[in-house]
C-alpha positions as CSV (number, residue, x, y, z in Angstrom):
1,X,-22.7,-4.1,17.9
2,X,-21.9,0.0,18.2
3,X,-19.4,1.0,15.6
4,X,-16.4,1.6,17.3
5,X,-13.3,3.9,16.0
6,X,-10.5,2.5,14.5
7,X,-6.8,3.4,14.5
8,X,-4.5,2.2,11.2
9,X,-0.8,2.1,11.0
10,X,0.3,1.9,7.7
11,X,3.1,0.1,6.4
12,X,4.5,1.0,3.2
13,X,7.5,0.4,0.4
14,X,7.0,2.3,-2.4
15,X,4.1,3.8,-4.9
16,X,1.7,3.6,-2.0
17,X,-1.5,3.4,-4.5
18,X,-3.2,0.8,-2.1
19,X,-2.5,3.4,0.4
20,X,-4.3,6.0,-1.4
21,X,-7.2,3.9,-1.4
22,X,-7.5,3.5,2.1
23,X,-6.6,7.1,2.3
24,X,-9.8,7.9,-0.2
25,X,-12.1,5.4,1.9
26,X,-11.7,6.9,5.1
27,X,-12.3,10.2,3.2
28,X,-14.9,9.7,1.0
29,X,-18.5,11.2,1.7
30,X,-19.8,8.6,2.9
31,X,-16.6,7.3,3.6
32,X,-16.2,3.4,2.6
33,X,-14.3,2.8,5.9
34,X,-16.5,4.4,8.0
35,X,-15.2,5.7,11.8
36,X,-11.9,4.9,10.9
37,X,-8.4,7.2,10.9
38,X,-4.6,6.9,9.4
39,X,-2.5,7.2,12.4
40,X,0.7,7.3,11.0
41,X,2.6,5.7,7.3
42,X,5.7,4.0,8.0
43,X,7.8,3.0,5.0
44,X,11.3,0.9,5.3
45,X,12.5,3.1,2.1
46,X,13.1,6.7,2.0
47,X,12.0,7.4,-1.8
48,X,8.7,5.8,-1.5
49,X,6.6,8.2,-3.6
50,X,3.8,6.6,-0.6
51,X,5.2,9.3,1.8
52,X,4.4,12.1,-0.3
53,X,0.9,10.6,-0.3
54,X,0.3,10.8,3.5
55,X,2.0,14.2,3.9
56,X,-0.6,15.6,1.1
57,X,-3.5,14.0,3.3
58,X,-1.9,15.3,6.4
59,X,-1.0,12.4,7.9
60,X,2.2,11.8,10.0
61,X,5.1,9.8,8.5
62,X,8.0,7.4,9.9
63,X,11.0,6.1,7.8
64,X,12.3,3.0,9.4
65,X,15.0,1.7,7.3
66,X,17.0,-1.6,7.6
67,X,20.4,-0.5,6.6
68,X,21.4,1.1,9.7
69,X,20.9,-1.9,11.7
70,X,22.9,-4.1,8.7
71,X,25.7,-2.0,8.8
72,X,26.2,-1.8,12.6
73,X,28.9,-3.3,14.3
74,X,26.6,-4.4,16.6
75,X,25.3,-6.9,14.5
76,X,28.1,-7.2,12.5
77,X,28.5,-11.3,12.7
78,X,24.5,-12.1,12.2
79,X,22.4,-10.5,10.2
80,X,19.5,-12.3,11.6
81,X,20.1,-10.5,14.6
82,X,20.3,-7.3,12.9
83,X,16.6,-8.1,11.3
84,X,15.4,-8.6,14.7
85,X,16.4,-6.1,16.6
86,X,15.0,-3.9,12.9
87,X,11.8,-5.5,13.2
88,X,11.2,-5.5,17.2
89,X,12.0,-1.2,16.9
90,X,9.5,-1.3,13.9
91,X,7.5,-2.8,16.5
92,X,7.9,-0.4,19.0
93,X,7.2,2.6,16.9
94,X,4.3,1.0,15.7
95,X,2.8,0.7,19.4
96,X,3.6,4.8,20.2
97,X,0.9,5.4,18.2
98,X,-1.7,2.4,20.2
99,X,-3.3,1.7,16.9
100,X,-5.9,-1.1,17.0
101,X,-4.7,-2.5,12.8
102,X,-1.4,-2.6,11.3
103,X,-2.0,-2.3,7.7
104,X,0.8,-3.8,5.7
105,X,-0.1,-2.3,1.7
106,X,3.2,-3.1,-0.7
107,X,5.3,-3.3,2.5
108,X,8.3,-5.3,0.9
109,X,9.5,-6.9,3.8
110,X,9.1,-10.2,5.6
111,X,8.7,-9.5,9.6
112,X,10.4,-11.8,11.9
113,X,9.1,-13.6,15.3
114,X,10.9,-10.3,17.2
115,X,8.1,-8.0,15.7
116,X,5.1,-10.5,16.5
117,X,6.5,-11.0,20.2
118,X,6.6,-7.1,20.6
119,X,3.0,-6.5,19.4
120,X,1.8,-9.7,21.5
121,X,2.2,-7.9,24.4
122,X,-0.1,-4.9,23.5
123,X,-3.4,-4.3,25.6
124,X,-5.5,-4.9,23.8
125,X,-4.2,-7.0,21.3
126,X,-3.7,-5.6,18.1
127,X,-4.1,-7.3,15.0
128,X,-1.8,-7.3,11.3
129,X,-3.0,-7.8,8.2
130,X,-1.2,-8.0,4.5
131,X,-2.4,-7.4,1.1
132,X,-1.2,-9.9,-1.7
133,X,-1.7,-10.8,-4.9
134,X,-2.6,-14.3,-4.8
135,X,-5.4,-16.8,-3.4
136,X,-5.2,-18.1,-0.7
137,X,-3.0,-21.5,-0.4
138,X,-1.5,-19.9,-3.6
139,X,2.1,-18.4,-4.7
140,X,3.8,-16.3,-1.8
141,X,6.8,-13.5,-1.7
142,X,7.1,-10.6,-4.0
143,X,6.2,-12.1,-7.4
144,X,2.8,-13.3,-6.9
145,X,1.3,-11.2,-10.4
146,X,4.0,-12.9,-12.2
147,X,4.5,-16.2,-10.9
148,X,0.6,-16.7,-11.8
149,X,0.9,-15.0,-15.2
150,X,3.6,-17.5,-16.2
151,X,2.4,-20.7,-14.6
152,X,-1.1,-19.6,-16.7
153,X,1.4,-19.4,-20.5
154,X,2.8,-22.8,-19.3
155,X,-1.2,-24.5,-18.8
156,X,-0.3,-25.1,-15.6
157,X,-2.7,-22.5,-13.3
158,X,-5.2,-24.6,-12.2
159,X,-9.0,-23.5,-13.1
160,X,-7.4,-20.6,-15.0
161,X,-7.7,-18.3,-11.7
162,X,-5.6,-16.3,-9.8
163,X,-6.9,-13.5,-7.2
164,X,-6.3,-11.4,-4.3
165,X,-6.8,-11.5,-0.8
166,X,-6.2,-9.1,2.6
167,X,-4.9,-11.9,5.0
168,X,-4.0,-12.3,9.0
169,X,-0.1,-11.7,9.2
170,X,2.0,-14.8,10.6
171,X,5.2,-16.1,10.7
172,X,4.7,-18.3,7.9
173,X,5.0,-16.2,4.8
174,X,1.6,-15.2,3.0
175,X,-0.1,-18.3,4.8
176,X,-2.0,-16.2,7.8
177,X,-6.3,-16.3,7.7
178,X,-7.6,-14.5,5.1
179,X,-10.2,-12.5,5.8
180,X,-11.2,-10.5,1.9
181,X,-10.6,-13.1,-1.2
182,X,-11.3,-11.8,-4.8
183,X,-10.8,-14.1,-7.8
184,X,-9.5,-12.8,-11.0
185,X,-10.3,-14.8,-14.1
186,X,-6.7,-15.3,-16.4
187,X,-7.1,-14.5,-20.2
188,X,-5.8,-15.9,-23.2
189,X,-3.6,-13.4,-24.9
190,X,-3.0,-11.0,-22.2
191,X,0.0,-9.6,-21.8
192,X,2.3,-9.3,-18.4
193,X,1.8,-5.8,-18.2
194,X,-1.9,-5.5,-19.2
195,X,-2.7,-8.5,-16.1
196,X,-0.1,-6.8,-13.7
197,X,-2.8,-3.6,-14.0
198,X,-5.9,-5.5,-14.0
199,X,-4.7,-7.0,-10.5
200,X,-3.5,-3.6,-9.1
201,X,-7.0,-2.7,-9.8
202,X,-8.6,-5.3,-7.8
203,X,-6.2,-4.7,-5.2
204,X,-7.4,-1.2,-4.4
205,X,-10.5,-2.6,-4.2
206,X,-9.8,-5.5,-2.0
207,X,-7.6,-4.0,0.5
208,X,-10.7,-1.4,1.6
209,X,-13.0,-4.7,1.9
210,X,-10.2,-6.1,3.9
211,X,-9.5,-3.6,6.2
212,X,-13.2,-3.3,6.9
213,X,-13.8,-6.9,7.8
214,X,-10.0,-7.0,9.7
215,X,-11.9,-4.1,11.6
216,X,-14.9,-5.6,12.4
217,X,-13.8,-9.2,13.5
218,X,-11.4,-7.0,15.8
219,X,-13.9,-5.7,17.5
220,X,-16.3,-8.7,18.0
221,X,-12.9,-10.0,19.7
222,X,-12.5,-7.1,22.1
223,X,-16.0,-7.2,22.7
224,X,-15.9,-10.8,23.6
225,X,-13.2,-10.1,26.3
226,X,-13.3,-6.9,27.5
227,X,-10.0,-5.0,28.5
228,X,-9.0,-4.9,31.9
């Protein structure tokens, strides 16, 4: 199969260290992501330090935040409408870009079915993936490094393992296909803090492997039914 180029949207929420490693990968000589470009970082929060990171690499950045759509009168009497109509504009800005990967790397929000039905109807389909700090099958939401880390002081984290993975985004919260899977290895003795770094480490790792397989499985699907 020819290698074909491929367009990332980023989506973002704070530090934006997984971010620089994609940034570094599709930079590197030779680069780790190979015929692959940044389109655009979008991050739901104004202060993440993520931002900065894109500007410094030249690469253009959206703020899309929530609280506008909360405080509306619009949506005054359902906040579920207000995360809708929030994650279907998210959407939307996504698509002016037509990348062919949404990258979601620390984006601390959970998308709603308005944001998969907006990207559904993109030609050709375009696919979302997520980075997090667990195995597959394993602890979802925010507090994945620390959910693990406790259940392993209790004797409860079964085989003594936790991990990482890059995974298909779906409705159902951290439960999409994954498509990179690292295991890490608990230790006795290790502090919160201590394992919290060892995982970020991993992750920077992981999320490069992921977004090169995401990339290549997207192709062998576009290549199996050709647009138009």
């Amino acid at each position: 199969m020819a290698a074909h180029p491929t367009r990332l949207t980023i989506l973002i929420s704070g530090n934006g260290t997984n971010l620089q490693s994609l940034i570094d990968a599709t930079t590197s000589s030779p680069p780790l992501l190979a015929h692959t470009t940044i389109l655009r970082v979008i991050s739901n929060r104004k202060s993440a330090y993520g931002l900065t990171r894109a500007e410094a690499a030249h690469i253009p950045t959206s703020y899309h935040p929530l609280l506008p759509y909360k405080s509306s009168p619009k949506y005054s009497s359902s906040a579920a409408d207000a995360r809708a109509a929030y994650d279907a504009d998210l959407a939307h800005l996504i698509l002016q870009d037509k990348p062919d990967l949404v990258v979601m790397a620390g984006f601390m929000h959970i998308v709603s079915r308005s944001f998969f039905a907006s990207l559904a109807a993109a030609v050709p389909r375009i696919k979302c993936v997520n980075l997090h700090p667990a195995l597959p099958g394993g602890y979802v939401g925010a507090n994945g490094i620390r959910d693990a880390w406790e259940r392993f002081q209790e004797g409860g984290l079964e085989g003594g393992k936790t991990g990482v993975m890059v995974h298909e985004v779906v409705e159902e919260v951290d439960r999409g296909e994954a498509v990179a899977v690292r295991e890490i290895e608990m230790r006795e003795g290790e502090g919160l803090e201590e394992f919290e770094a060892r995982v970020h480490g991993v992750e920077h790792e992981v999320i490069v492997e992921g977004v090169r397989e995401a990339s290549r499985r997207l192709w062998v699907e576009r290549e199996k039914q050709p647009e138009g």
